[in-house]
C-alpha positions as CSV (number, residue, x, y, z in Angstrom):
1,X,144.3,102.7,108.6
2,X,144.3,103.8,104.9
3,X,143.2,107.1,103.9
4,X,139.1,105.8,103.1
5,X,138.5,105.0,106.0
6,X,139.5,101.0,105.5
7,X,141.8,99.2,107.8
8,X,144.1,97.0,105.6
9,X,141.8,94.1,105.6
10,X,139.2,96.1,104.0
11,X,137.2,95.9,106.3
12,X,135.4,99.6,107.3
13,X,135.7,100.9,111.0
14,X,132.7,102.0,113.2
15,X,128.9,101.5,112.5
16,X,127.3,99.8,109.4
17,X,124.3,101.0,107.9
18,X,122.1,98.0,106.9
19,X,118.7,97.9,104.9
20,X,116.0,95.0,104.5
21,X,114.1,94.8,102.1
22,X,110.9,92.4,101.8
23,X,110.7,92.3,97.3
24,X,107.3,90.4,97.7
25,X,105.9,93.3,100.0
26,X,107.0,96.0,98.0
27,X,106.4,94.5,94.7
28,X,102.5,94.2,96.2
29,X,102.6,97.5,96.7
30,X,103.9,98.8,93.6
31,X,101.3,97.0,91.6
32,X,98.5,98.4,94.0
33,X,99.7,102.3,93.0
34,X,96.8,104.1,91.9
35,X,94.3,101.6,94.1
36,X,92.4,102.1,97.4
37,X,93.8,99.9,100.4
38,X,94.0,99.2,104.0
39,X,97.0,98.6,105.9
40,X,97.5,97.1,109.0
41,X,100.4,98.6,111.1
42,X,102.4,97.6,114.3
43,X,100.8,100.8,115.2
44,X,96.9,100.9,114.0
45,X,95.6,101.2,110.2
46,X,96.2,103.2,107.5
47,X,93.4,103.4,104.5
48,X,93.7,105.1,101.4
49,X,95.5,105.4,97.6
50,X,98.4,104.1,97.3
51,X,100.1,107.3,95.3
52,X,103.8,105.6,95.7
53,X,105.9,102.6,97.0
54,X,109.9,102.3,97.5
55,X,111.6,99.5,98.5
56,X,111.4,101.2,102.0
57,X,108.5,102.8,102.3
58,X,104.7,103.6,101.0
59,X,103.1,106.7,100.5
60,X,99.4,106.8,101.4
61,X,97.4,109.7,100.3
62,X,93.7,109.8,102.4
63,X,91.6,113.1,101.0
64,X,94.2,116.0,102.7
65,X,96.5,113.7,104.3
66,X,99.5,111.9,103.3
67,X,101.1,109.0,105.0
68,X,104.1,107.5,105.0
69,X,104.7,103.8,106.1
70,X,108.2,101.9,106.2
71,X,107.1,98.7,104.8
72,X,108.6,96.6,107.5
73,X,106.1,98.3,109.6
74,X,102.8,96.6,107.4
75,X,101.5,93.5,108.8
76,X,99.3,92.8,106.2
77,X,97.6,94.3,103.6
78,X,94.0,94.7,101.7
79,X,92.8,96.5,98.4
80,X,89.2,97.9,98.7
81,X,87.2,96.6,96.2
């Protein structure tokens, strides 16, 4: 094992941290910043501004409550009119 943490393959030893990201969903919400919405959860809906999105995650601000949402949570979305 080298001093890094590598084995002499290159190749890293123990647990891997991996991230997906889903571009089209967060590139929706991105553009929807600012705007009124309703998303649908695995776990129930979520309605308000969209204040900020992250390749991650969604921040949704309703009156005195914030929310946010990792976007591989969303099952759909839908700006209010």
């Amino acid at each position: 094992m080298m001093p890094n943490g590598m084995n002499s393959q290159g190749a890293q030893n123990g647990p891997m941290n991996v991230v997906v990201v889903e571009p089209y969903v967060y590139s929706a919400l991105y553009r929807l910043i600012g705007k009124r919405v309703v998303l649908d959860t695995t776990r129930g809906s979520v309605s308000g501004i969209v204040r900020d999105a992250k390749p991650d995650h969604v921040v949704v601000q309703e009156q005195d409550s914030t929310f946010f949402v990792r976007i591989r949570e969303i099952v759909w979305i839908m700006p209010e009119a």
